[in-house]
Every structure is written in C-alpha cells, then in structure tokens.
Steps between C-alpha positions, in 0.01 A plus 500: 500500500783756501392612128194591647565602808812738367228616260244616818812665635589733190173586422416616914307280588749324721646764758825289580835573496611147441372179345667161601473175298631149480655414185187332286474108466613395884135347502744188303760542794344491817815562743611775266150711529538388909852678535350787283192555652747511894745734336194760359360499792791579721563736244077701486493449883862737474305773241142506636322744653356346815124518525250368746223357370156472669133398422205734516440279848783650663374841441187427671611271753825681613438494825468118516734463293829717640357407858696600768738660290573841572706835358793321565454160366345650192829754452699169533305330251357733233759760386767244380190491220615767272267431212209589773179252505313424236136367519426242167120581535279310314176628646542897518555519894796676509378811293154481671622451819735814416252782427251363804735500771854719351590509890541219601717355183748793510502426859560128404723589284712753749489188721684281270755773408466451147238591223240300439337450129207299313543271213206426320479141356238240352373199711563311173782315572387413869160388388634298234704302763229453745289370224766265414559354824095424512494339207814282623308439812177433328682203300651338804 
C-alpha cells in the first residue's frame, strides 16, 4: 500500500511527516516480515506523537473511571500525552456533550493537563464485527 498511501500523503490528505513500510512480498517469508514488523515498530514508537485515546464512555463516566485519582495522579499520568486526547466518536457525544455542558469538558480537560478533541467516525466497522461474531455464534 505505500503507492497509495504515499499518494494520500502528497495530495494532503495524509498529515504525516513520515511513512514506514516493509519491503513488499515478506507475506512469502514469514521471519523476514517478523524482524521487520519489530524493527518498524521500535522505529514509529521513536517518531510518534504520543496520544491518549479514549471512548465517548470515558467522557461521561470520568469520574468512575479516573476514581480516586486526583491533580496529582492525573499530572503524573496525562501530560507525558503530547498529542492530547482524542475521542473516536461514533455517535456525536463528544460535540453534543461540548456545546451542553462547555464547563465541565474544559474543566476535564484542565484536569488532564492536555487538550482534549473529538473524532468523528462511522459504527461501520464495529457493527460489521458484531454481526460477524453472531453469525459465528449462530452456526455453532
């Protein structure tokens, strides 16, 4: 996929400053793409820009959630996180959840010590797995 995905990158789509690949055709040489695949990922894990990910669920339930954690725990924690926090939200909570109560998520956001951003997605993907696993289950 690197013609394509070098092709995303020129055109803007892709807002990276690198791309890393495995030379093409290890699927034929299995302990070659293994010793790749280690060495690329010492080697993104080196370049990335460290991001916390959360669910929509952790917006709303932050206070189960980061129980007993205070200031201190989440300054510990958080900061390291330079990318900030970003919310894949497949259902629109983040935004709504935003312009109802803008208080409370800067304040959420203060708390963690870094920003905190939406990410509209589709369910697609997840729905398409849970119907697979029923129809797996429905076969047994």
């Amino acid at each position: 996929m690197s013609l394509e995905l070098n092709h995303l990158k020129k055109e803007g789509f892709l807002d990276t400053d690198y791309l890393i690949f495995t030379t093409p055709g290890l699927h034929e040489d299995i302990h070659e793409l293994e010793c790749q695949l280690i060495d690329r990922i010492t080697k993104a894990k080196k370049k990335a820009e460290k991001v916390w990910w959360m669910t929509p669920g952790w917006i709303r339930f932050r206070h189960k959630v980061f129980k007993g954690w205070d200031k201190g725990l989440a300054n510990e924690n958080f900061p390291r996180h330079t990318g900030g926090a970003i919310v894949p939200d497949g259902i629109g909570y983040v935004d709504q959840y935003m312009n109802e109560h803008p208080e409370e998520f800067l304040e959420y956001s203060d708390w963690m010590g870094i920003p905190i951003q939406g990410y509209a997605v589709t369910l697609d993907r997840f729905k398409s797995l849970l119907s697979e696993q029923a129809r797996i289950l429905h076969e047994i």
